[in-house]
TORVORO-319519 format. One record per residue (C-alpha): x, y, z. Coordinates in pm, 1 decimal, padded with zeros to 6 digits. Layout:
BEGIN
+----------+----------+----------+
!        X !        Y !        Z !
+----------+----------+----------+
!        X !        Y !        Z !
...
+----------+----------+----------+
END
This chain:
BEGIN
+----------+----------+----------+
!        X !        Y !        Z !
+----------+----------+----------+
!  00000.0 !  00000.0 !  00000.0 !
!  00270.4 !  00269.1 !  00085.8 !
!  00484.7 !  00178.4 ! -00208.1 !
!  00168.3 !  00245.2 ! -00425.1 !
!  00093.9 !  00547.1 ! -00256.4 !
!  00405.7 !  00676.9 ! -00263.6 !
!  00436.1 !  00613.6 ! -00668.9 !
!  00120.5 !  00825.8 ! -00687.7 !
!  00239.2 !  01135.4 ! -00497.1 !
!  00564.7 !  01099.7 ! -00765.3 !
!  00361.2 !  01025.0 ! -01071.7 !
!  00204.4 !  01389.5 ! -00992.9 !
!  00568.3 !  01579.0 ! -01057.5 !
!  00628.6 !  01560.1 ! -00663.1 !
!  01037.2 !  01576.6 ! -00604.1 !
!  01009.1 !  01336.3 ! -00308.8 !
!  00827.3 !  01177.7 ! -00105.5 !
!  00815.2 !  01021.6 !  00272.7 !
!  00642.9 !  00873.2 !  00517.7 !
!  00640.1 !  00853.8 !  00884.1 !
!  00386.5 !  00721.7 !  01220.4 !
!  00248.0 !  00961.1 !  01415.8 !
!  00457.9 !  00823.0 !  01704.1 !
!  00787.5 !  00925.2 !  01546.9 !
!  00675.7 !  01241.2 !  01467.2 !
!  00803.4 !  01527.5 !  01717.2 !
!  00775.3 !  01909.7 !  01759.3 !
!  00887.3 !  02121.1 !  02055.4 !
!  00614.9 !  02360.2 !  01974.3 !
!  00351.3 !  02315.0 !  01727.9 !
!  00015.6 !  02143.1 !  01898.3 !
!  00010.1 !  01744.6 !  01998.9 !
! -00149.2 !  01608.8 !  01673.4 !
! -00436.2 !  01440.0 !  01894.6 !
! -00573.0 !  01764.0 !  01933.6 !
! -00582.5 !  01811.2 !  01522.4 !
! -00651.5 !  01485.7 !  01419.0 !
! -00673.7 !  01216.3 !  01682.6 !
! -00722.8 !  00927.0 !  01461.0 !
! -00406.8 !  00971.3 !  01253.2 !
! -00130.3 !  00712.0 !  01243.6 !
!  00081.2 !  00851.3 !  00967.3 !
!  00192.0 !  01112.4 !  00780.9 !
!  00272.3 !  01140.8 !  00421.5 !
!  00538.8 !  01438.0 !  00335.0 !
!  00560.8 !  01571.4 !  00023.7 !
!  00895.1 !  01763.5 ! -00062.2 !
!  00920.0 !  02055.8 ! -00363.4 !
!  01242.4 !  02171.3 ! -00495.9 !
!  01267.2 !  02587.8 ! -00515.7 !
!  01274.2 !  02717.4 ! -00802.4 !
!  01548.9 !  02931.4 ! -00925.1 !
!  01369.1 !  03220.8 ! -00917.0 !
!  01480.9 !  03275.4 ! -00501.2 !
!  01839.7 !  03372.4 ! -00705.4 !
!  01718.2 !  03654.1 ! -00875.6 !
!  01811.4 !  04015.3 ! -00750.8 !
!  01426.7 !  04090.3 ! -00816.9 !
!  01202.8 !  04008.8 ! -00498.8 !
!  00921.3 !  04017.0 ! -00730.6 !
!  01048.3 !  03717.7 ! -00957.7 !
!  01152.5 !  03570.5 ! -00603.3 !
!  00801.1 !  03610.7 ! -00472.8 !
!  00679.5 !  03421.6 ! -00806.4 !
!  00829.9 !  03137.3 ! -00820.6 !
!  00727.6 !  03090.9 ! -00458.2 !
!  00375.1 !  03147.8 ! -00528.3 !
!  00402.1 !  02895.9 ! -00830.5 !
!  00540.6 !  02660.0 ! -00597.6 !
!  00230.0 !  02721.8 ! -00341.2 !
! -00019.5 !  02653.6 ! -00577.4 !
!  00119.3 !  02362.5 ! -00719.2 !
!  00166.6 !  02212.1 ! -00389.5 !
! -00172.8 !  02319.2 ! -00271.0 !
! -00253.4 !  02138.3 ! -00596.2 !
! -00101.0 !  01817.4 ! -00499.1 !
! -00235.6 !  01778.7 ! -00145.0 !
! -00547.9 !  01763.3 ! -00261.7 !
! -00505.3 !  01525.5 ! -00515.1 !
! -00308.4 !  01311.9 ! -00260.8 !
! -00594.8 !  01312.9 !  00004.7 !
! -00899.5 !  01283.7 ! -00259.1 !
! -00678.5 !  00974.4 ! -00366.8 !
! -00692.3 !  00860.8 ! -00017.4 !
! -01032.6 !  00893.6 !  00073.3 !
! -01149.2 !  00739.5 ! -00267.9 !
! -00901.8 !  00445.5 ! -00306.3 !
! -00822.4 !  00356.3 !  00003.2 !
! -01116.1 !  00455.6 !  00221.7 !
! -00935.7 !  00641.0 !  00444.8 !
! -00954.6 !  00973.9 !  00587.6 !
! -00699.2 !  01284.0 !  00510.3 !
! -00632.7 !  01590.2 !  00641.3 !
! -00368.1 !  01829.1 !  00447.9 !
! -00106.0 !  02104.9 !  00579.5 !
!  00030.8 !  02344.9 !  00304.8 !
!  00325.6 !  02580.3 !  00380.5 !
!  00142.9 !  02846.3 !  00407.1 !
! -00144.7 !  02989.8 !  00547.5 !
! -00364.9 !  03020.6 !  00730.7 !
! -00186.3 !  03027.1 !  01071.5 !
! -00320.3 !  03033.6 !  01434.3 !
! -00238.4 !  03416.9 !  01462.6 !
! -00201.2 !  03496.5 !  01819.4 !
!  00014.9 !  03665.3 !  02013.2 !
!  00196.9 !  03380.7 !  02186.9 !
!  00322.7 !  03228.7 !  01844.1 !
!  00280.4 !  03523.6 !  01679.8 !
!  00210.4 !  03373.3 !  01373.1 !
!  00507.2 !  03161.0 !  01334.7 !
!  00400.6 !  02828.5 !  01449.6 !
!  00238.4 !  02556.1 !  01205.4 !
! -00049.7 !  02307.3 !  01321.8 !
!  00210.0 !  02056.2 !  01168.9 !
!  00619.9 !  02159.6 !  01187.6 !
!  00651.8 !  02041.3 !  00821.3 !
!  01037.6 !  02061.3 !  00914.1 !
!  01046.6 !  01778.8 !  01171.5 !
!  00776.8 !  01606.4 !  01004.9 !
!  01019.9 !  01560.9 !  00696.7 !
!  01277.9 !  01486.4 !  00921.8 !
!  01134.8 !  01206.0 !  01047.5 !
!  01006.5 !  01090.0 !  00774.4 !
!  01338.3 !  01056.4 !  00595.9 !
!  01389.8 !  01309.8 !  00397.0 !
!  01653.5 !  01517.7 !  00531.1 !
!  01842.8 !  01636.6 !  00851.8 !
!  01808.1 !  01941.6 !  01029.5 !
!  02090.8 !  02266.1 !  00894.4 !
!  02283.6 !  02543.0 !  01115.5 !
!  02002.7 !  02729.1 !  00961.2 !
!  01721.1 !  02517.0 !  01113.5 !
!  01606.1 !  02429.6 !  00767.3 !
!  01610.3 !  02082.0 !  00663.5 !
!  01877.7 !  01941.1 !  00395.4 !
!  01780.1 !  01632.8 !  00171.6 !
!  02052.6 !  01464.4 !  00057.7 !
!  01974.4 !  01539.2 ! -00327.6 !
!  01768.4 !  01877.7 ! -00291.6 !
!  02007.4 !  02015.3 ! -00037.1 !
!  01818.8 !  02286.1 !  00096.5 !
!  01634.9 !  02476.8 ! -00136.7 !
!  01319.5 !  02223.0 ! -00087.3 !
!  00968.9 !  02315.1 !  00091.6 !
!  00749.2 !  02050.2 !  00175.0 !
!  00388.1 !  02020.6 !  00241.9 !
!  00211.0 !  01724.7 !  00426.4 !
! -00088.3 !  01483.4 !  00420.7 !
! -00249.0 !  01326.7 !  00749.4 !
! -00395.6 !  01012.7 !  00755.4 !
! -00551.7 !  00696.6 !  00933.4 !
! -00414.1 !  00431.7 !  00695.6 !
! -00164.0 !  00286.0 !  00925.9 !
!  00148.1 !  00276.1 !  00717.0 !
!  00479.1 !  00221.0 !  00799.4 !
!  00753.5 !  00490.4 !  00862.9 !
!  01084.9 !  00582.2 !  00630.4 !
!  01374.1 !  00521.6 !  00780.9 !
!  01546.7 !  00850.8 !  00921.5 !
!  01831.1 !  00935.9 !  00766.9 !
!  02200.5 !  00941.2 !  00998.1 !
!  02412.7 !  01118.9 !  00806.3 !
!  02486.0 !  01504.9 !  00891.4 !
!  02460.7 !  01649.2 !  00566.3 !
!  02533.3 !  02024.8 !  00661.0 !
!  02880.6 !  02113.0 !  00609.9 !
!  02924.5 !  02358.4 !  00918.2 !
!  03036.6 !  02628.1 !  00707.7 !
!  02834.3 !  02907.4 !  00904.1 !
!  02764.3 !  03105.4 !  00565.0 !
!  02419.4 !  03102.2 !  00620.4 !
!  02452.7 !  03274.0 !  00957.6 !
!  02728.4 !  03526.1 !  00817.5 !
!  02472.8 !  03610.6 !  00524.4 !
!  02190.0 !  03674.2 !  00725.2 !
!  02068.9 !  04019.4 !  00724.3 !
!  01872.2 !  04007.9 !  01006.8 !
!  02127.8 !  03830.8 !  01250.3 !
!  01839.6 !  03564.1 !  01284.8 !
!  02113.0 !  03290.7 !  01286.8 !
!  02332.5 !  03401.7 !  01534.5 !
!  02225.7 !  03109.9 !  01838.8 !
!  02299.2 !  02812.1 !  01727.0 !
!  01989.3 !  02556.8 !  01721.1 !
!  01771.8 !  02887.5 !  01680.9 !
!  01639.7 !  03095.3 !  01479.2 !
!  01491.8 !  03457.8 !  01600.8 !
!  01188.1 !  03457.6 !  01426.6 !
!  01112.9 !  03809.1 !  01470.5 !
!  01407.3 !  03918.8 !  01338.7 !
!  01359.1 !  03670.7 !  01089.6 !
!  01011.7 !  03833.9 !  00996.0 !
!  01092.9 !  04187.9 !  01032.4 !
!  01328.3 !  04124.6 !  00727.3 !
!  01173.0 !  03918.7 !  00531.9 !
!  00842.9 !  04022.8 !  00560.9 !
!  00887.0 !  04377.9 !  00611.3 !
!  00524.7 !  04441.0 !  00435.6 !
!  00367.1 !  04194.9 !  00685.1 !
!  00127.3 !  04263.6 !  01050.1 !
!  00458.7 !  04450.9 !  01171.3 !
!  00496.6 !  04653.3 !  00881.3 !
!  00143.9 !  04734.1 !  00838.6 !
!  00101.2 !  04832.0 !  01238.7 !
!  00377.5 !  05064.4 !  01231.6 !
!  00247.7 !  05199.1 !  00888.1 !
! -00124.2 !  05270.1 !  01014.4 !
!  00031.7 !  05416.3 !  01344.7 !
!  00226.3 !  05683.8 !  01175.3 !
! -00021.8 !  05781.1 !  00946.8 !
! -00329.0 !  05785.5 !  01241.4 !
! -00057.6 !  06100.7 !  01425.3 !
! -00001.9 !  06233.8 !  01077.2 !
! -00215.6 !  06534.7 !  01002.5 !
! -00431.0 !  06553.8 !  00616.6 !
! -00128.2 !  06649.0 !  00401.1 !
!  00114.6 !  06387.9 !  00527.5 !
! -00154.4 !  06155.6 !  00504.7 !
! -00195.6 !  06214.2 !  00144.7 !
!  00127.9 !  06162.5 !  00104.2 !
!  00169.0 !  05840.1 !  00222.2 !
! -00115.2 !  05712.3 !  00044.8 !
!  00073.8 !  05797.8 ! -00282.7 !
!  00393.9 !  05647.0 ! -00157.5 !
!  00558.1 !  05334.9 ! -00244.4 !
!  00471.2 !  05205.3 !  00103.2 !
!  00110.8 !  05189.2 !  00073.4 !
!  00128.0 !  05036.7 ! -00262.8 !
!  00342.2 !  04747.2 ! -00123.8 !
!  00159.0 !  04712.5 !  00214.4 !
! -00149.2 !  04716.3 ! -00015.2 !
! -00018.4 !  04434.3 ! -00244.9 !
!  00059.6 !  04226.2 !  00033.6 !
! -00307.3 !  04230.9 !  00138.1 !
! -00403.3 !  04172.8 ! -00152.0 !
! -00195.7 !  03864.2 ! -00276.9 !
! -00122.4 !  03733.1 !  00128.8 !
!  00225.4 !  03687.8 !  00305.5 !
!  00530.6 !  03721.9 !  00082.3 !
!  00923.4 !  03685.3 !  00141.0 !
!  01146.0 !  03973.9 !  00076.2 !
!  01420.8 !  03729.9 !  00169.2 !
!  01592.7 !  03430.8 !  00047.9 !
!  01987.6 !  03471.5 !  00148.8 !
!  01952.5 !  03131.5 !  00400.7 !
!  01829.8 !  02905.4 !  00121.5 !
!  02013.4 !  03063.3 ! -00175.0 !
!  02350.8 !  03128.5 !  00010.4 !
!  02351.9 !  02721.8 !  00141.5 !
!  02657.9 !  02552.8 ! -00039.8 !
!  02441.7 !  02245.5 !  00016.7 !
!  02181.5 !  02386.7 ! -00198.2 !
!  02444.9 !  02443.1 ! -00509.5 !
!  02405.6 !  02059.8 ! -00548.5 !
!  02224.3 !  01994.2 ! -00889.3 !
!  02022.8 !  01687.4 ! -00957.5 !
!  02156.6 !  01397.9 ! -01177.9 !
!  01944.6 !  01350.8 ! -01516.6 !
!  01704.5 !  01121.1 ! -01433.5 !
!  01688.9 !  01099.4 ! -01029.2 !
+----------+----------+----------+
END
């Protein structure tokens, strides 16, 4: 059954694909997954290479091919759990890489239902970075992965044992935010404040300005390229001005043989 499963997720364009028990599954901070789904026994991972696009000095092409990636993942999930509820009379729950978050202001918006980081971890597809972001051994880092919960009682991946980040610190050094700077950390809000500058943050100091502004300045800022961004953001959702940790990662220069 998981072989067949598995050969289903790849026959849809998926990069990779995992699998692990609910048991083996771990995070320090995202909810127990009794809570979410308490008759899950497994969980299917699904893993995306980036696109090139994070290289390009435009955020905007950046932006792109991470919105391309979102709906093609989105895309898959679906397909994945229809597959299991119709084939294999099971029930699915899916967890994108992206919204909708529980947005309160103990997580503050950075905490998944499901970590889709330790989730692939366990489920053998890569091993945790000095940037906290999982390597697989032929993606290296620039890979994203969504998730599908299930029932079906399937058996896990092994995990994989060998350390595949090199130690090399240049993701820390080329972080602009200093977000790296603990080891086994990451400071999210730093993280967010500079990659998401057009975000909740952005948009709270934005409106707080312009409420002690008087009619003139306010005018102003309507017209300015601030607005216009903040605006866009609302408009199209949550967007990364950022991509140094995943782009910088020697790890990440590895290219795929022709055929794997």
């Amino acid at each position: 059954m998981k072989d067949t499963i598995k050969q289903f997720v790849l026959d849809m364009g998926v990069d990779d694909v995992g699998v692990t028990t609910t048991p083996c599954y771990h995070s320090p901070l995202s909810p127990d997954l009794k809570e979410l789904f308490p008759e899950a026994k497994s969980i299917i991972v699904l893993a995306y290479r980036e696109l090139s696009s994070c290289d390009s000095p435009s955020v905007y092409l950046a932006m792109n091919g991470r919105m391309d990636m979102m709906e093609f993942s989105r895309s898959c999930n679906y397909k994945l759990a229809r597959y299991l509820e119709k084939e294999w009379y099971a029930r699915a729950m899916t967890v994108s890489f992206s919204y909708p978050l529980d947005m309160n202001s103990k997580t503050m918006g950075a905490v998944g239902e499901l970590s889709l980081r330790h989730a692939a971890v366990a489920a053998g597809l890569g091993v945790m970075g000095r940037h906290n972001l999982v390597i697989h051994p032929r993606l290296g880092t620039r890979v994203l992965f969504t998730a599908v919960m299930t029932d079906l009682d399937l058996p896990a991946d092994p995990m994989l044992e060998e350390d595949l980040c090199t130690g090399c610190d240049i993701c820390v050094d080329n972080c602009p935010a200093g977000a790296l700077d603990q080891e086994g950390k990451t400071d999210v809000l730093k993280c967010l404040q500079h990659s998401q500058p057009y975000g909740i943050g952005g948009s709270m100091k934005f409106w707080n300005r312009f409420i002690k502004s008087n009619g003139e300045e306010q005018k102003k800022m309507f017209r300015g390229e601030e607005f216009l961004r903040l605006y866009q953001a609302a408009s199209i959702g949550f967007q990364y001005y950022c991509f140094h940790c995943i782009k910088s990662c020697p790890v990440s220069m590895k290219k795929d043989q022709p055929g794997e």
